[in-house]
N, C-alpha and C positions, 0 to 999 in steps of 0.2 A: 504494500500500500504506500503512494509516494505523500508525501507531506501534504502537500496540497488537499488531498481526498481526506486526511487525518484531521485538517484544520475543517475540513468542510464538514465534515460527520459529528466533529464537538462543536459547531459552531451555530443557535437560535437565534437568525436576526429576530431585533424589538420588534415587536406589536405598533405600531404608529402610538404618538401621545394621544390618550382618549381628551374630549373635553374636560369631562369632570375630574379629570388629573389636572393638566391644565390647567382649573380652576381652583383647584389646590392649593397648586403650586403660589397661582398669581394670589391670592386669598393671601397664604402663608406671607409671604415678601410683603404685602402691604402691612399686615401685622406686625410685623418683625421690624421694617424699615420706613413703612409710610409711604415706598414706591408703590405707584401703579403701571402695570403693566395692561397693555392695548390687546384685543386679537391678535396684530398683527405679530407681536412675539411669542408668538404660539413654534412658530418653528425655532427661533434663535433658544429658547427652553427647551426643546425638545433633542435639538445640538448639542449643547452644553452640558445635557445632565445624561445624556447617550453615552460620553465619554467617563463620565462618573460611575456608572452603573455598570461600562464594562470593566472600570480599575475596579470594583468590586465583587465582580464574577457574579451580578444575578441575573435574572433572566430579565425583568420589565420593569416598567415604569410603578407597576403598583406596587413589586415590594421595596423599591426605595422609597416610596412614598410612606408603608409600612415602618420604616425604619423612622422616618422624619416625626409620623404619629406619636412614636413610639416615647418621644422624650430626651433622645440623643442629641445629646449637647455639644458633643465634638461634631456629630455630623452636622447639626443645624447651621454649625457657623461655617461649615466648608460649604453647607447651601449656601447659605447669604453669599461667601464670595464667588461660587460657577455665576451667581444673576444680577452681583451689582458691580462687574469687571467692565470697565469705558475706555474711551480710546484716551490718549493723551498727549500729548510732547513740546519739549523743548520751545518757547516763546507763540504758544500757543496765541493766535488774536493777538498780533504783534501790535496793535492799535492802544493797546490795555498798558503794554511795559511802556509804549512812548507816552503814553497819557502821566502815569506814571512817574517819569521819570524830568516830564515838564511840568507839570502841576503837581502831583500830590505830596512829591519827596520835598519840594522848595516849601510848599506848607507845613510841614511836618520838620522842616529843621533847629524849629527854638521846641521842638516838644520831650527834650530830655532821649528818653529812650521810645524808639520805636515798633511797635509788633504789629507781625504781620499775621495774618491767619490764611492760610490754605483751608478752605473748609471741605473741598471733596480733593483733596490730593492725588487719590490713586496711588500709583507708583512714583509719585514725586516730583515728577518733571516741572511743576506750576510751579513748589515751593523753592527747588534749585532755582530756577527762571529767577523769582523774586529774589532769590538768597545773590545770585550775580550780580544783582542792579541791586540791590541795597551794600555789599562789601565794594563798588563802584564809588556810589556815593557817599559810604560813610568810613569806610574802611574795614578790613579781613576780623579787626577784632572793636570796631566801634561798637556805639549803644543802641543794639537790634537784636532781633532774634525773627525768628521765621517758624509759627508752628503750623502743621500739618495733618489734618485730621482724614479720616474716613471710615466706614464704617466695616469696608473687609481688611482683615488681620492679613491678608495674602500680598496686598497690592503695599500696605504699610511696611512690610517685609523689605522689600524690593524699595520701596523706598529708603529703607535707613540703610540699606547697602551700599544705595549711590550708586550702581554700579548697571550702564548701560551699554546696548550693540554700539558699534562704535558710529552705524549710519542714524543713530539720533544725533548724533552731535555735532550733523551740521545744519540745523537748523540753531544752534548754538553762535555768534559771534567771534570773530578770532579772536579778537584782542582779550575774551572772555575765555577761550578753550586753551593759550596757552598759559594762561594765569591761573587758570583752578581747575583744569583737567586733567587726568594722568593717563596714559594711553598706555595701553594693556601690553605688554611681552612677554613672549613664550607662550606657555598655554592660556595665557589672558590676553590673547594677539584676538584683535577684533572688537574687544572689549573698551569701554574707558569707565573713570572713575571721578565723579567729584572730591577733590582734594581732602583732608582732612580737617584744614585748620576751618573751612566754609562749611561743611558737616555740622563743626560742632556749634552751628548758631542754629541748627535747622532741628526740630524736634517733631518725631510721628507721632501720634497715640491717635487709638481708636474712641469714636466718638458716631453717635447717632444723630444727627443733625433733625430727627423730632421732639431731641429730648435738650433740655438746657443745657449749655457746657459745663460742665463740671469742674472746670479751672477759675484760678481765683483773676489771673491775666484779662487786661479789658485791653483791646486791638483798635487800633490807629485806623490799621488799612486791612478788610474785609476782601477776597476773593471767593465769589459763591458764585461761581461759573460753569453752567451747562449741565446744573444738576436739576434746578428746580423745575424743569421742562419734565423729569421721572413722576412727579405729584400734582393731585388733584388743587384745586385752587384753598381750600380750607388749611391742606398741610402747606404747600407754599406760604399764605399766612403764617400760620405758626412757625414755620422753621424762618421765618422773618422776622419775627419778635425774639425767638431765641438770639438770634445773629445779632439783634441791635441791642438789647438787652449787653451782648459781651463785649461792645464797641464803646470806646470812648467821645466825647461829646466832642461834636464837630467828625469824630472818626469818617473813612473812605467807605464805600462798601462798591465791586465792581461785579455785575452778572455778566452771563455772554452775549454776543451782538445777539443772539436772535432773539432771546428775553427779552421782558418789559417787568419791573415791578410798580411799574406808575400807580398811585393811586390805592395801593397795598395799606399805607398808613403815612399820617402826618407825622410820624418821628422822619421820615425822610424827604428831601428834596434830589431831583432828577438836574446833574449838572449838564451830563449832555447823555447821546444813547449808553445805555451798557453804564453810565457812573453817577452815583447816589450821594448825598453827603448825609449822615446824621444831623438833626436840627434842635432835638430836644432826647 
């Protein structure tokens, strides 16, 4: 019997995702995270946790579901991260760092120390981005810090590594990559690395952006970009109040160009598209 015929003989493809899995599934993640999920991620779920269930050796969708029922705490949080994993990189909405770096930083330089908040991090690329252009303007060890929040433990992983394919980084600036990049040799050829000494101003923790922050830190400058698009208008609200709630008076707060929070509440004023200021 050649190999082939042996894979093909142990081998039960899935059952397609039923709806009412499906609906589970998207049930559970709203619970859990406050995201909502559309129809139309019926397949991109169905992908994702395909690959789950075969590092698992079962047979379907229902008895991973079974398992998630069941109270598994380890497995619930490797849920949350196969469904709330986004794209990211390197001076994403380059509009956002020049805004940034002409208006918010010049305002914010009699304000003692500065903090930034990353509020969906992911894998870090946003809070690096920020951490370059504030050791820029203030210097490698001035009065800043940069923290980094999100809600999967997988993607914060990756972020406090610092350690990216080497073709993120050139969406990165030179003057920026030979100053705080280290490029990878030998078997970390292909690789690069955010330096050390820029590391250490940048901090991860996980964080639920339905629930209030839990740090005592109130932030300058807010990035809450191309998450709130995941939630229904109630939870946008809310995770609005939390974020300004953690911000300092006058603090920045910036969403993504396709976002609007206009009109969400009078703690904030719209200075132009995508940038908010606290007001009260």
């Amino acid at each position: 019997m050649t190999t082939s015929t042996l894979r093909s003989s142990n081998y039960t493809a899935l059952q397609p995702l039923a709806d009412t899995e499906f609906n589970f599934f998207r049930q559970w993640l709203f619970q859990n995270s406050g995201i909502t999920l559309n129809d139309s991620k019926k397949s991109l779920v169905s992908g994702r946790l395909s690959k789950r269930i075969a590092k698992l050796g079962l047979g379907s969708f229902s008895a991973y579901l079974k398992i998630i029922r069941s109270g598994d705490k380890e497995e619930a949080q490797v849920l949350l991260n196969i469904l709330t994993t986004n794209e990211t990189y390197f001076f994403r909405e380059h509009k956002h760092f020049e805004f940034m770096q002409s208006v918010i930083l010049p305002d914010l330089k009699q304000a003692g120390k500065v903090s930034v908040w990353s509020a969906a991090a992911s894998t870090g690329e946003e809070a690096y981005t920020v951490a370059l252009i504030m050791a820029d303007a203030f210097g490698l060890h001035g009065p800043w810090s940069v923290t980094g929040t999100d809600i999967n433990t997988e993607v914060l992983s990756i972020g406090q590594r610092a350690i990216y394919p080497i073709e993120a980084s050139v969406k990165i600036p030179e003057s920026y990559r030979k100053k705080y990049c280290l490029k990878g040799k030998g078997k970390d050829q292909g690789l690069f690395r955010i330096c050390g000494e820029l590391r250490k101003q940048v901090n991860f923790t996980q964080h639920n952006l339905m629930q209030p922050y839990a740090g005592t830190e109130r932030f300058n400058l807010v990035f809450l970009r191309n998450v709130l698009i995941y939630f229904d208008l109630e939870e946008k609200k809310e995770i609005l109040r939390h974020v300004m709630n953690s911000m300092t008076p006058g603090g920045w707060l910036l969403v993504g160009h396709s976002e609007s929070i206009t009109g969400y509440s009078e703690r904030i004023k719209q200075y132009q598209p995508g940038c908010y200021r606290l007001i009260s």
